[in-house]
N, CA, C and O atoms as a MOPAC input file, in Angstrom:
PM7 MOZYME 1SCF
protein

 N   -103.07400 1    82.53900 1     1.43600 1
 C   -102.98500 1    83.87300 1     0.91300 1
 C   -101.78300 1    84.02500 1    -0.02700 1
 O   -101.73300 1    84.82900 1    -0.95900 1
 N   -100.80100 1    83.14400 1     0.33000 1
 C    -99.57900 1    83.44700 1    -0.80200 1
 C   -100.01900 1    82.60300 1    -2.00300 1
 O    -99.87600 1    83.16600 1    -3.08800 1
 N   -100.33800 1    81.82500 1    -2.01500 1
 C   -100.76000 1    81.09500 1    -3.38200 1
 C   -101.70900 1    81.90100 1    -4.48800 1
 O   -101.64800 1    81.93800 1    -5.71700 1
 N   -102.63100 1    82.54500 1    -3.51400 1
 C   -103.25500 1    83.56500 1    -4.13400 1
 C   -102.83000 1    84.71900 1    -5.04100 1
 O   -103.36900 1    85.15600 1    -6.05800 1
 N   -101.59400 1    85.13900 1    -4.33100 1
 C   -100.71500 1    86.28000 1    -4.54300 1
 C    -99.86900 1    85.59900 1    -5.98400 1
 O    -99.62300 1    86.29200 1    -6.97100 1
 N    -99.62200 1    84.62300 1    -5.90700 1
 C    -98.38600 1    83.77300 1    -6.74000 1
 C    -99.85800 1    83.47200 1    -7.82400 1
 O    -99.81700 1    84.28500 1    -8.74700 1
 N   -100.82700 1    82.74400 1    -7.90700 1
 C   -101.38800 1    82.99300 1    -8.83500 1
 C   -102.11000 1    84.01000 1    -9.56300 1
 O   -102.52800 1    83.63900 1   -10.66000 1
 N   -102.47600 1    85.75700 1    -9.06800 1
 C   -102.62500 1    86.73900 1    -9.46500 1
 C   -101.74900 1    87.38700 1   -10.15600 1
 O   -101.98000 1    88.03100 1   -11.17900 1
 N   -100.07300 1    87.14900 1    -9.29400 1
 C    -99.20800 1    87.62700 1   -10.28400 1
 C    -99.02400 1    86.80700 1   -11.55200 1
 O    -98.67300 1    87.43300 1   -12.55300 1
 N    -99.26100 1    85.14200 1   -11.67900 1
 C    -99.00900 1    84.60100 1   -12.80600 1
 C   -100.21400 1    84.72200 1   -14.03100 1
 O   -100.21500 1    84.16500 1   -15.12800 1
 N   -101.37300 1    85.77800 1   -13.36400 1
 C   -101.88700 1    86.19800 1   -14.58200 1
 C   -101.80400 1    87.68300 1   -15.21700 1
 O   -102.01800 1    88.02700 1   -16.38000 1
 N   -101.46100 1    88.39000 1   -14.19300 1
 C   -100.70500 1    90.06800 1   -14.59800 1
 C    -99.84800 1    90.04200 1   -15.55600 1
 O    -99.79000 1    90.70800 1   -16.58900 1
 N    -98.95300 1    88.94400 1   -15.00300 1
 C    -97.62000 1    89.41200 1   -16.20400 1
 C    -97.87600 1    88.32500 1   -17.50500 1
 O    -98.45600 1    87.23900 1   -17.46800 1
 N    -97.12200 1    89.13400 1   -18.86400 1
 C    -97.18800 1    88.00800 1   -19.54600 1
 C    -96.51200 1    87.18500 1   -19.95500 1
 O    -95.33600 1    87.46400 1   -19.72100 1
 N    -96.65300 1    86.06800 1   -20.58000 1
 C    -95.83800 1    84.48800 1   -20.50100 1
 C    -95.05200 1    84.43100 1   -21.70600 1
 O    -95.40300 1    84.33000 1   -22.88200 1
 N    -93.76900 1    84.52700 1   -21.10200 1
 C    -92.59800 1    83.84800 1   -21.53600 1
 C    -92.84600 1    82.93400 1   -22.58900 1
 O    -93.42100 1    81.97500 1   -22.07400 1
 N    -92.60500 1    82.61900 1   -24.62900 1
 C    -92.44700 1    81.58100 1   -25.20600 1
 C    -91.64300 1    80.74000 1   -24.69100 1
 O    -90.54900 1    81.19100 1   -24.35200 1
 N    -91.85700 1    79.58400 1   -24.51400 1
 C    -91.15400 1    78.41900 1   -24.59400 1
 C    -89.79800 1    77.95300 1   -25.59400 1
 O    -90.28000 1    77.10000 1   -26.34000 1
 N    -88.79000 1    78.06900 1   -25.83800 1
 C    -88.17300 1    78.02100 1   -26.93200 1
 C    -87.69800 1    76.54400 1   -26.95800 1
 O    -87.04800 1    75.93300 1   -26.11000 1
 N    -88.23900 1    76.08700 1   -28.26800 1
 C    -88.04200 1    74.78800 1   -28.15200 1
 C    -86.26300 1    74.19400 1   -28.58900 1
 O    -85.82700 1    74.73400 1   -29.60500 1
 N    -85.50500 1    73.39100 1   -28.04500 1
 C    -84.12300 1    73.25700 1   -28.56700 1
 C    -84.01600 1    73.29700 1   -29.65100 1
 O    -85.09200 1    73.02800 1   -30.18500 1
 N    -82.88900 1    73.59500 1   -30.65900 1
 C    -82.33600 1    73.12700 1   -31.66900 1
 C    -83.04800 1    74.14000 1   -32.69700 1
 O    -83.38300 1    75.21800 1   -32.20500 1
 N    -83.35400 1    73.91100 1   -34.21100 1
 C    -84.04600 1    74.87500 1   -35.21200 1
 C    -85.02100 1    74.98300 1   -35.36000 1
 O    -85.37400 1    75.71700 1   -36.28300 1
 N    -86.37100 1    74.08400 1   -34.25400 1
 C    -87.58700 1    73.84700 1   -34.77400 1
 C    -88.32500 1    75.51500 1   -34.82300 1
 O    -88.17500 1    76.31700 1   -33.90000 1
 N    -88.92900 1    75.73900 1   -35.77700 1
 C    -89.87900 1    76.57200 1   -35.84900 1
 C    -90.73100 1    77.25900 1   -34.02000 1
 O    -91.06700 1    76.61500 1   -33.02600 1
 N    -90.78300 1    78.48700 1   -34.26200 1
 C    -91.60900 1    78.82800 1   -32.91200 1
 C    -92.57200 1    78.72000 1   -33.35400 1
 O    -92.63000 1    78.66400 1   -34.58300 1
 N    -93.90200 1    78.63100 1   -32.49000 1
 C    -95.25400 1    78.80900 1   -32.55000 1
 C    -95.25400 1    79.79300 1   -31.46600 1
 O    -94.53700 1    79.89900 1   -30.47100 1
 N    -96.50300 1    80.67200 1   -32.02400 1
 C    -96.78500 1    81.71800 1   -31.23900 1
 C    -96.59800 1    83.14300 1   -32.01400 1
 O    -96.30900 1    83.25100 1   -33.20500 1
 N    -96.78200 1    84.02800 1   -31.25700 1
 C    -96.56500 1    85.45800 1   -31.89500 1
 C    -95.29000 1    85.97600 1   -32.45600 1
 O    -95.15100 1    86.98400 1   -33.14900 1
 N    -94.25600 1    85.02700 1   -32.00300 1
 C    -93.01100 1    85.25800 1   -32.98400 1
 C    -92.85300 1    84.33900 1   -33.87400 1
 O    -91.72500 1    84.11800 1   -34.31300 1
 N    -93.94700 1    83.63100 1   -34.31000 1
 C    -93.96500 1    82.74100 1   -35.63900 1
 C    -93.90500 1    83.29000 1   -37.02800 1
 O    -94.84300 1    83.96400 1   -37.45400 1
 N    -92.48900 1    82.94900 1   -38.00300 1
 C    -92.66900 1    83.32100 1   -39.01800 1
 C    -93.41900 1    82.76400 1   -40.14200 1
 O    -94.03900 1    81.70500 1   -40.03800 1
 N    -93.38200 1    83.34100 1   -41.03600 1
 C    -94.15400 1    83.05000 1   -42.43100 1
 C    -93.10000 1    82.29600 1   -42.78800 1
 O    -91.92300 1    82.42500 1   -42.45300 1
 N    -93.70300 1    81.33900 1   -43.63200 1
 C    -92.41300 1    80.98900 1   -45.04400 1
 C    -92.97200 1    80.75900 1   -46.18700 1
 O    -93.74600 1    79.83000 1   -46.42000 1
 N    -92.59200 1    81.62600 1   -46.98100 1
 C    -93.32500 1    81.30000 1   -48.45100 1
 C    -92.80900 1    80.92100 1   -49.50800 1
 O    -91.75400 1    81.41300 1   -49.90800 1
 N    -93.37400 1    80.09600 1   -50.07600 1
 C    -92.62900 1    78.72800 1   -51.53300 1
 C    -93.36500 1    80.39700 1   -52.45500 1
 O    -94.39800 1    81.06700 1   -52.44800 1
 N    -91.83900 1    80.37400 1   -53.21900 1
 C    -92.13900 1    81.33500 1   -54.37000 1
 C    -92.60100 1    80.29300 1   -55.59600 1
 O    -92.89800 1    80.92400 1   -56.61000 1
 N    -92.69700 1    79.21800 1   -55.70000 1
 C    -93.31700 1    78.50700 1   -56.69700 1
 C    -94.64500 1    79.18200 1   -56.22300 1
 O    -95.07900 1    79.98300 1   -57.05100 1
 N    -95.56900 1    79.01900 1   -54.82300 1
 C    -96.84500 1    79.27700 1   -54.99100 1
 C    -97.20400 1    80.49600 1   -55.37600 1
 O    -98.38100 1    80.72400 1   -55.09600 1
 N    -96.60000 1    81.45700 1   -55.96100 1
 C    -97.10900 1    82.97200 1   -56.03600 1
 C    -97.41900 1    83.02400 1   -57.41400 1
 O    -96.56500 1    83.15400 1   -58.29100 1
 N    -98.46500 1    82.93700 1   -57.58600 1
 C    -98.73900 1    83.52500 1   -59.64700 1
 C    -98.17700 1    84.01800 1   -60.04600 1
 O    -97.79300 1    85.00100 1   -59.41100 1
 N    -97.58000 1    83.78400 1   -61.53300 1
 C    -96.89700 1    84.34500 1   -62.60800 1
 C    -97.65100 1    85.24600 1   -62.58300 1
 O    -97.35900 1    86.06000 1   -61.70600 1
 N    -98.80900 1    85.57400 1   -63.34900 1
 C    -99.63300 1    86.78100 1   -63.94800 1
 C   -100.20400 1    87.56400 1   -62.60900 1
 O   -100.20600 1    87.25900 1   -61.41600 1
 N   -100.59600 1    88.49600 1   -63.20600 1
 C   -101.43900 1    89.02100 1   -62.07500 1
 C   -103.34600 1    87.99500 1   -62.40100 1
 O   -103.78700 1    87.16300 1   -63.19400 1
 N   -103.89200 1    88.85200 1   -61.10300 1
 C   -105.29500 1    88.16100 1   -61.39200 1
 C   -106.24100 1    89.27500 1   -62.40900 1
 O   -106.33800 1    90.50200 1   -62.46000 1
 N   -106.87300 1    88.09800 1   -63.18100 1
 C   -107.51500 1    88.61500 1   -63.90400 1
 C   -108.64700 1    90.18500 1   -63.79000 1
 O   -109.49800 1    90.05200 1   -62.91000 1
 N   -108.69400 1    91.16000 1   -64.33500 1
 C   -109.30300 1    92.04600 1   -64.21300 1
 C   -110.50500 1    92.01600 1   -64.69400 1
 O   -110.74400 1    91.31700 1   -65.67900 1
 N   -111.74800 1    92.97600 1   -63.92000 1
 C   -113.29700 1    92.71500 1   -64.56900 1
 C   -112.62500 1    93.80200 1   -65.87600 1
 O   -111.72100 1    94.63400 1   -65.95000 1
 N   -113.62900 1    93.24100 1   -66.76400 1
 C   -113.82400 1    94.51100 1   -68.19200 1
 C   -114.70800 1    95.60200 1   -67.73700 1
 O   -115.61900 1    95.68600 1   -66.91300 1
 N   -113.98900 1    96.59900 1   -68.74900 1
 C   -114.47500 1    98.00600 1   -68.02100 1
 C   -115.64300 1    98.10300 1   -68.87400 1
 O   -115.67800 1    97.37700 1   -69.86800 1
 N   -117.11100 1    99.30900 1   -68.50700 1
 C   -117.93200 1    99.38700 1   -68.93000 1
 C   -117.61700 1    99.97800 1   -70.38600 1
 O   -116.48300 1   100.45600 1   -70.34400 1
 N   -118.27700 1   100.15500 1   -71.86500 1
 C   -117.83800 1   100.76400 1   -72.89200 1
 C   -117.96100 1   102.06200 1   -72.34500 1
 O   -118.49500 1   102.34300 1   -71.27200 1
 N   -117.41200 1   102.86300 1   -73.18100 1
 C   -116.93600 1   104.08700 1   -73.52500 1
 C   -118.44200 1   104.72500 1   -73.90700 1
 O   -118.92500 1   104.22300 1   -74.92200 1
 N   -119.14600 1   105.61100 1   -73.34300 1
 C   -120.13300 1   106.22800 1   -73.57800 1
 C   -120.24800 1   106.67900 1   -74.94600 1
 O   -119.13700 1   106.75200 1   -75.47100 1
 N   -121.05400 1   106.95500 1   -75.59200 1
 C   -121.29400 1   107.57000 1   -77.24000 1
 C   -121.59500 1   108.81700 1   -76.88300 1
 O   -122.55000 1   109.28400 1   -76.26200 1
 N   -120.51100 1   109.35800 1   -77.43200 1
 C   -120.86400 1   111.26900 1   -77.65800 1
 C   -122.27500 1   111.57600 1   -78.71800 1
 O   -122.11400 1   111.15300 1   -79.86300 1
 N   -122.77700 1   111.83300 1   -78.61300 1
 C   -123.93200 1   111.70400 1   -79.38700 1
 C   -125.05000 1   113.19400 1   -78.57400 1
 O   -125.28900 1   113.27500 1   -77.36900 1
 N   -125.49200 1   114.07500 1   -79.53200 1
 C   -127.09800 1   114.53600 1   -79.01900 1
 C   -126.36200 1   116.37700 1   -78.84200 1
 O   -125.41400 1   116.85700 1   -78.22100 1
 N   -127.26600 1   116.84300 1   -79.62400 1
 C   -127.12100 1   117.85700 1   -79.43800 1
 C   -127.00200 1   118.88700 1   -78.03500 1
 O   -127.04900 1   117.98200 1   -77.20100 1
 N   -126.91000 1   119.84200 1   -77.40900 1
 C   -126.58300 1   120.45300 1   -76.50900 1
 C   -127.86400 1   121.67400 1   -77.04100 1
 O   -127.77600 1   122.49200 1   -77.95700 1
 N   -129.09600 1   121.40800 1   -76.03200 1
 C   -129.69100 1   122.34000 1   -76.33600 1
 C   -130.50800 1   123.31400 1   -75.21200 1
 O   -131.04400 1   122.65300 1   -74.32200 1
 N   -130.69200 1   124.83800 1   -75.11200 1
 C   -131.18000 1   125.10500 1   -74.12900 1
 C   -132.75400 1   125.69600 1   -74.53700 1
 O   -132.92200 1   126.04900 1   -75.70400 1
 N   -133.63800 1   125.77600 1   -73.78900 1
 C   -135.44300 1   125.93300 1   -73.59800 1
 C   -135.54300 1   126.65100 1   -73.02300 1
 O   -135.02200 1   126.63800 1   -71.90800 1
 N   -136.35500 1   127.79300 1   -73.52200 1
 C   -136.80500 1   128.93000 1   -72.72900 1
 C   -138.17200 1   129.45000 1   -72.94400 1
 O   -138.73900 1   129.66300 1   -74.01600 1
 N   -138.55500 1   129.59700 1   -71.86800 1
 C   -140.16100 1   129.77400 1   -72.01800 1
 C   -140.34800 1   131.20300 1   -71.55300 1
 O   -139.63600 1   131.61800 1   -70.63900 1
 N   -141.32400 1   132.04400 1   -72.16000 1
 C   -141.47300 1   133.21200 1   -72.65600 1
 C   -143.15700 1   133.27400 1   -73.10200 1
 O   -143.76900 1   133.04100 1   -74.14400 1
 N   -143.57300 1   133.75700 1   -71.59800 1
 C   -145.55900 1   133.60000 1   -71.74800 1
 C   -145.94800 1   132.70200 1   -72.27000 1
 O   -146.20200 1   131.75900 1   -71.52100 1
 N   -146.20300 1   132.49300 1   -73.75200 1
 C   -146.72300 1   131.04200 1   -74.13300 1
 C   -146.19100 1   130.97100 1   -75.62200 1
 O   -146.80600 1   130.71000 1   -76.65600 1
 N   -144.73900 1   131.31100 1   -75.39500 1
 C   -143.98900 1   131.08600 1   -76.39900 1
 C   -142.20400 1   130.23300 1   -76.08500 1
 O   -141.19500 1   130.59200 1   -75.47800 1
 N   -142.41000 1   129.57300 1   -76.50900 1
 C   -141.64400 1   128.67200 1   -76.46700 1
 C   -140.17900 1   128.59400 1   -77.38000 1
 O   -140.42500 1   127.97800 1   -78.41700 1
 N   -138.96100 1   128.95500 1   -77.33200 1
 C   -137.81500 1   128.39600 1   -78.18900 1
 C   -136.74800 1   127.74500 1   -77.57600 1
 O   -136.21200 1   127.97700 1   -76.49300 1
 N   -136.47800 1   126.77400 1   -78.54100 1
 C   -134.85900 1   126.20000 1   -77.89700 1
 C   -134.10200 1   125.90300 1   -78.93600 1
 O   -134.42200 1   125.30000 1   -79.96000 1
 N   -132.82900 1   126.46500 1   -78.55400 1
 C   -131.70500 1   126.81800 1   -79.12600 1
 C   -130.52700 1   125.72900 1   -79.25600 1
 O   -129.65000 1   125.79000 1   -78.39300 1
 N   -130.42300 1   124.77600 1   -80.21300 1
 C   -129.51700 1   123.45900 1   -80.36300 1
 C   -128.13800 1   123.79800 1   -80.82600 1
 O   -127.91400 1   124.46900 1   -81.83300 1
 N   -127.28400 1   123.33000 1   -80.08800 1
 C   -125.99800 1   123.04700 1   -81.19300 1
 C   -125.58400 1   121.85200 1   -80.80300 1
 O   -125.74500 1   121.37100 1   -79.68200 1
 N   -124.80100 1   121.13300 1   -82.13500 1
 C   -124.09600 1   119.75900 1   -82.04200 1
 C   -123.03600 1   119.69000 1   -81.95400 1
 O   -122.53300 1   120.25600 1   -82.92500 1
 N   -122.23500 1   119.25500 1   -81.24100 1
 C   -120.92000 1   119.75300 1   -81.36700 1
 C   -120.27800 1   118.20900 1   -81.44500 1
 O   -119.21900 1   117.85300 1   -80.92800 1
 N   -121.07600 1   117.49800 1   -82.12200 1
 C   -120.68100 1   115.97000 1   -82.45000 1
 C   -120.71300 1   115.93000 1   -83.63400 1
 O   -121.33700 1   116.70600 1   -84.35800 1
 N   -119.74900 1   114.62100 1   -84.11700 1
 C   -119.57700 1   114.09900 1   -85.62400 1
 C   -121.25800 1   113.54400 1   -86.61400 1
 O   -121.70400 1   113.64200 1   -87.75700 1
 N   -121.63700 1   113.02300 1   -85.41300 1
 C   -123.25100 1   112.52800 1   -86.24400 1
 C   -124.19600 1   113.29800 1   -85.93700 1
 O   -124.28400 1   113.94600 1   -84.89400 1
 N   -125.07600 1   113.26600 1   -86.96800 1
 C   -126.63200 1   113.93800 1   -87.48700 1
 C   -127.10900 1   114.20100 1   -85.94100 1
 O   -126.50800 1   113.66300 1   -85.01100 1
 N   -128.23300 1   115.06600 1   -85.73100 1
 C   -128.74800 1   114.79900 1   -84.54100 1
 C   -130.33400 1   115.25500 1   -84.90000 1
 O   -130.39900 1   116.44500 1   -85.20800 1
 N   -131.41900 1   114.65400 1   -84.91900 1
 C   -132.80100 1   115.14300 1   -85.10000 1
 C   -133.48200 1   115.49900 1   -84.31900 1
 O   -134.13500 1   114.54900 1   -83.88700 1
 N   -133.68500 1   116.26000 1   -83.92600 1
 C   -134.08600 1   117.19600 1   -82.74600 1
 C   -135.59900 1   117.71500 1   -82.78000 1
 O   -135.96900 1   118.16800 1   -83.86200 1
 N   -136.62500 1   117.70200 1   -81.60500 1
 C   -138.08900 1   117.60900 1   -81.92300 1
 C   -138.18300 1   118.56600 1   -80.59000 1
 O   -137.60200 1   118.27600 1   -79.54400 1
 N   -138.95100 1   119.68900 1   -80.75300 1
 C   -139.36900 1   120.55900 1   -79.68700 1
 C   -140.72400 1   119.67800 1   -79.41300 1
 O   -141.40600 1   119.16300 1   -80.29900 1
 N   -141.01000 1   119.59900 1   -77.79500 1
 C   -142.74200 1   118.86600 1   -77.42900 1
 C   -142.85100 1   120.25500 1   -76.55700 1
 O   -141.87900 1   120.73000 1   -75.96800 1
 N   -144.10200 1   120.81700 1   -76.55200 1
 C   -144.84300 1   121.48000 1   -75.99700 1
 C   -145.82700 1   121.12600 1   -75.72500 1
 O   -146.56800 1   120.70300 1   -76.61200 1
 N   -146.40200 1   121.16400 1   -73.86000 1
 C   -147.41000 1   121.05500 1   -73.00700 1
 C   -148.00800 1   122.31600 1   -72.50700 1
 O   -147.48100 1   123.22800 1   -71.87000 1
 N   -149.39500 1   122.15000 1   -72.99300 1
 C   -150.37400 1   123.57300 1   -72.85300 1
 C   -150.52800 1   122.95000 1   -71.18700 1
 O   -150.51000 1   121.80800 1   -70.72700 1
 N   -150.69400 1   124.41300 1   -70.53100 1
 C   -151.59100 1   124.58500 1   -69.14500 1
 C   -152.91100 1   123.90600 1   -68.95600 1
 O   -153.24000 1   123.07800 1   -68.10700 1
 N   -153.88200 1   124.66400 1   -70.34900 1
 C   -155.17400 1   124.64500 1   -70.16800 1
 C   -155.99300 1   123.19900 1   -71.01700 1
 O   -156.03600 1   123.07800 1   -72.24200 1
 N   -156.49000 1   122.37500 1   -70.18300 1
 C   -157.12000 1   121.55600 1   -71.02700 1
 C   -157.73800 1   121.50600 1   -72.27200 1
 O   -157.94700 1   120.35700 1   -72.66200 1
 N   -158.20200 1   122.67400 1   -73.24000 1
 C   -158.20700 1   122.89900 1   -74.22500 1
 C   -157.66600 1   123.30800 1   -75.32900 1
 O   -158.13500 1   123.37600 1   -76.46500 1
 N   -156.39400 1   123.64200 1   -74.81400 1
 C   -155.43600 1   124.53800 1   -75.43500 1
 C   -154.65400 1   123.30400 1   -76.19200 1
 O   -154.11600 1   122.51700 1   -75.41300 1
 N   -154.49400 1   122.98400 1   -77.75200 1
 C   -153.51900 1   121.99500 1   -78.11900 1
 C   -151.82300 1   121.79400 1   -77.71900 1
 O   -151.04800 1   122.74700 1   -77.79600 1
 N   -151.43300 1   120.57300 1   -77.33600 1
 C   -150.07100 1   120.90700 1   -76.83200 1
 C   -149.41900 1   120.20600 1   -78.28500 1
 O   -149.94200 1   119.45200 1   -79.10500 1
 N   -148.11000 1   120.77900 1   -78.21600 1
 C   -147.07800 1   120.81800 1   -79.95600 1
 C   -146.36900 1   120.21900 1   -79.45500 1
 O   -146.06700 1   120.09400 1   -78.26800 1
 N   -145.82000 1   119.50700 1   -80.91000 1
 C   -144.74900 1   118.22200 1   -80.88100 1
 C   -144.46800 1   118.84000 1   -82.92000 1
 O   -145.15400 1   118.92800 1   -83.93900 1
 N   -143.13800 1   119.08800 1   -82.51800 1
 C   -142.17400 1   119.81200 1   -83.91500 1
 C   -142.37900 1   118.63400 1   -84.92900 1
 O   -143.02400 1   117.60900 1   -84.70900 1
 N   -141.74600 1   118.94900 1   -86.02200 1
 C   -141.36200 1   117.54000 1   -86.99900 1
 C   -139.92500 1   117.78300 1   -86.67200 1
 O   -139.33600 1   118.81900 1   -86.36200 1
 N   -139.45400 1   116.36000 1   -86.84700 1
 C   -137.98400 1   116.21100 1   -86.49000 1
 C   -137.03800 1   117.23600 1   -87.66300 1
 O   -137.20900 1   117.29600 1   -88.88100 1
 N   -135.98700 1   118.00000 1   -86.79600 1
 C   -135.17900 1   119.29200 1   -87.95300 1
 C   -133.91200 1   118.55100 1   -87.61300 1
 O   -133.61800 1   118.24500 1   -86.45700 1
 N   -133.14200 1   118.26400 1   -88.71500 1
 C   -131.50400 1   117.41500 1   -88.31100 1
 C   -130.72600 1   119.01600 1   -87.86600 1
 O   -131.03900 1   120.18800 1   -88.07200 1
 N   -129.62500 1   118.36200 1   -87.19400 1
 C   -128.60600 1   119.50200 1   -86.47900 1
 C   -127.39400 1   118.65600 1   -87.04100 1
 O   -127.02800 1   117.76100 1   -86.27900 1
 N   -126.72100 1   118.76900 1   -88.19800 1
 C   -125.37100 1   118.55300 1   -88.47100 1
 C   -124.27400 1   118.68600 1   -87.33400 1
 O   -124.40900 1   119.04500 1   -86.16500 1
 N   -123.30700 1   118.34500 1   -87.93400 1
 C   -121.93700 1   118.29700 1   -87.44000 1
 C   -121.46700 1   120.05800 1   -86.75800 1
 O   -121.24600 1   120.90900 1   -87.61900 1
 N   -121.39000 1   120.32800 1   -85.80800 1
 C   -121.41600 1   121.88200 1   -85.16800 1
 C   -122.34700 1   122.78500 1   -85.77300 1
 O   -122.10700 1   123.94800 1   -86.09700 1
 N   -123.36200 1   122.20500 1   -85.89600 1
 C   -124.67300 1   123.14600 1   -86.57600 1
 C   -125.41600 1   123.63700 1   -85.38300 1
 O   -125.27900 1   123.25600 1   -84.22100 1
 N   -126.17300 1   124.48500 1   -85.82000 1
 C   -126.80800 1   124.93800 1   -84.91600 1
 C   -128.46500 1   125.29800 1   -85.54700 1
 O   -128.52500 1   125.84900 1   -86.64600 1
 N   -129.45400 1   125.04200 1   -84.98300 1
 C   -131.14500 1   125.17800 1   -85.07700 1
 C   -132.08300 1   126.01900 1   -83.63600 1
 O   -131.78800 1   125.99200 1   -82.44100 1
 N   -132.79500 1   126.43900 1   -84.05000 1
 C   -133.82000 1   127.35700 1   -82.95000 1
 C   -134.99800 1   126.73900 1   -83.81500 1
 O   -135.12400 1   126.72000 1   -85.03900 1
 N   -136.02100 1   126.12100 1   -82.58100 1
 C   -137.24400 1   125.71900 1   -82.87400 1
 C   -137.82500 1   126.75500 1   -82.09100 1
 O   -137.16700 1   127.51800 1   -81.38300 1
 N   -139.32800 1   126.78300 1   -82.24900 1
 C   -140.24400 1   127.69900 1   -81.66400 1
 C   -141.79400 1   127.04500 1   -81.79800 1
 O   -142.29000 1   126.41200 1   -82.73000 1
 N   -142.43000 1   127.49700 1   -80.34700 1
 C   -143.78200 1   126.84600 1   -81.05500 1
 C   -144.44100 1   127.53100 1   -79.61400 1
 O   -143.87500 1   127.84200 1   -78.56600 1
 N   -145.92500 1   127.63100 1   -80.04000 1
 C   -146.68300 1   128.29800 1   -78.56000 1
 C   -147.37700 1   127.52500 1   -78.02300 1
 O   -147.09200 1   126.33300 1   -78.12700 1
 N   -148.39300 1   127.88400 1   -77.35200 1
 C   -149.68500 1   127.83400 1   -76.88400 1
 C   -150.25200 1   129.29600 1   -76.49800 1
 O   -149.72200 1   130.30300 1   -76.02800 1
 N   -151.38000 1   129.01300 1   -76.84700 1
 C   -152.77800 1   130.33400 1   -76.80600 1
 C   -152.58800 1   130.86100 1   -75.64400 1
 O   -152.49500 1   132.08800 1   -75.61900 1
 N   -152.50000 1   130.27400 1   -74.64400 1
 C   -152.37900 1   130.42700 1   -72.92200 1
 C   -150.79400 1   130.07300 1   -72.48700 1
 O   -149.78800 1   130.23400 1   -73.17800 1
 N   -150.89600 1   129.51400 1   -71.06000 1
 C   -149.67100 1   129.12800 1   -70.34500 1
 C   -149.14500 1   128.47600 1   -70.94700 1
 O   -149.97200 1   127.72000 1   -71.45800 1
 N   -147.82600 1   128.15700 1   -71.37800 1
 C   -147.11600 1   126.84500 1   -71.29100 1
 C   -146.59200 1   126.29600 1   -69.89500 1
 O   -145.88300 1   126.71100 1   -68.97800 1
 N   -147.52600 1   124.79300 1   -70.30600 1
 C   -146.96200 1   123.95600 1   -68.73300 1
 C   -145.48000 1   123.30100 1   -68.70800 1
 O   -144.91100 1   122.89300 1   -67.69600 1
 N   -145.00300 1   123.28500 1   -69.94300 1
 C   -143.74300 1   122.25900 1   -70.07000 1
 C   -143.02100 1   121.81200 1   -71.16700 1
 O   -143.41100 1   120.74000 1   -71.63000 1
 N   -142.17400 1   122.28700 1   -71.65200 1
 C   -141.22100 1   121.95600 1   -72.84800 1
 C   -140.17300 1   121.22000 1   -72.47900 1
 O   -139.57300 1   121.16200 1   -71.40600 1
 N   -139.93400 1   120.34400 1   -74.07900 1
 C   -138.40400 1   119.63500 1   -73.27300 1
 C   -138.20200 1   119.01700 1   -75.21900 1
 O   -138.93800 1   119.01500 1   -76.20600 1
 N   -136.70000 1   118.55000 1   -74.89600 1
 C   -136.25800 1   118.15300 1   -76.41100 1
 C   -135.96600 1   117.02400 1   -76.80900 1
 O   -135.08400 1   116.55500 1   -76.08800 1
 N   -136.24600 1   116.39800 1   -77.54600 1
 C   -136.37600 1   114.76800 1   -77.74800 1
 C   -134.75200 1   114.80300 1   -78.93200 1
 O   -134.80600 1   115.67900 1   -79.79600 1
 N   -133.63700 1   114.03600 1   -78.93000 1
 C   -133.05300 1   113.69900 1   -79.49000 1
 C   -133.27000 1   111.98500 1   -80.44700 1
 O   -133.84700 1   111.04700 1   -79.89700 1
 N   -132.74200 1   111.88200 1   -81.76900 1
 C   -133.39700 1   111.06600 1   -82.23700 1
 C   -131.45300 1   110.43000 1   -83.48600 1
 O   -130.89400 1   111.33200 1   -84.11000 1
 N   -131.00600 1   109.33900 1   -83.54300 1
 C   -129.93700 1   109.76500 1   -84.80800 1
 C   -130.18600 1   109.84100 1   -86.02100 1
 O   -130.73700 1   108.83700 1   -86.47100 1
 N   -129.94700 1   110.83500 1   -86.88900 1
 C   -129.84400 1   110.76300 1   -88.04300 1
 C   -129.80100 1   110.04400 1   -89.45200 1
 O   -129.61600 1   110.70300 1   -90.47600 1

């Protein structure tokens, strides 16, 4: 029963490093680092390249539908041309759906297209194109 006791306590508590004589290095959890400043890179590490820079480009335009009349209202508030095409989608299977001819929108210009259908409009939207 005492051996028992003497080996329960020698796993409760915890164990003492060994310290070895003289300067040798410890092993174990009080082991230090040592680091050769030759091995540390001059430069830093190379960086990925960043994605480009998006192109400001395309007019800013809003669509509003109005029974089966259709306008949208462009401005550019960019350096280049912008050609701008109203598409209109009729409701009714017979009803023709419109597609504009391209109108340029200059440099802070501004354009209003317009176009119907006989009946519902199912769907407008604005096609940008460059100059």
């Amino acid at each position: 029963m005492l051996v028992a006791a003497v080996v329960l306590t020698g796993l409760l508590m915890p164990a003492a490093p060994a310290r070895p004589g003289g300067d040798e290095p410890v092993a174990g959890p009080e082991a230090q680092a040592v680091v050769n400043l030759s091995d540390i890179a001059v430069e830093p590490p190379v960086q990925p390249a960043r994605p480009p820079a998006r192109e400001l480009f395309g007019a800013d335009c809003i669509t509003e539908i109005s029974g089966s009349t259709v306008t949208a209202r462009c401005h550019n508030g960019y350096p280049q041309t912008d050609l701008v095409r109203l598409h209109v989608e009729c409701d009714r299977w017979w009803d023709l759906d419109g597609d504009s001819a391209p109108v340029p929108v200059g440099p802070a210009g501004r354009v209003e297209l317009t176009s119907r259908c006989w009946k519902e409009v199912r769907s407008a939207w604005v096609t940008h194109q460059r100059g």
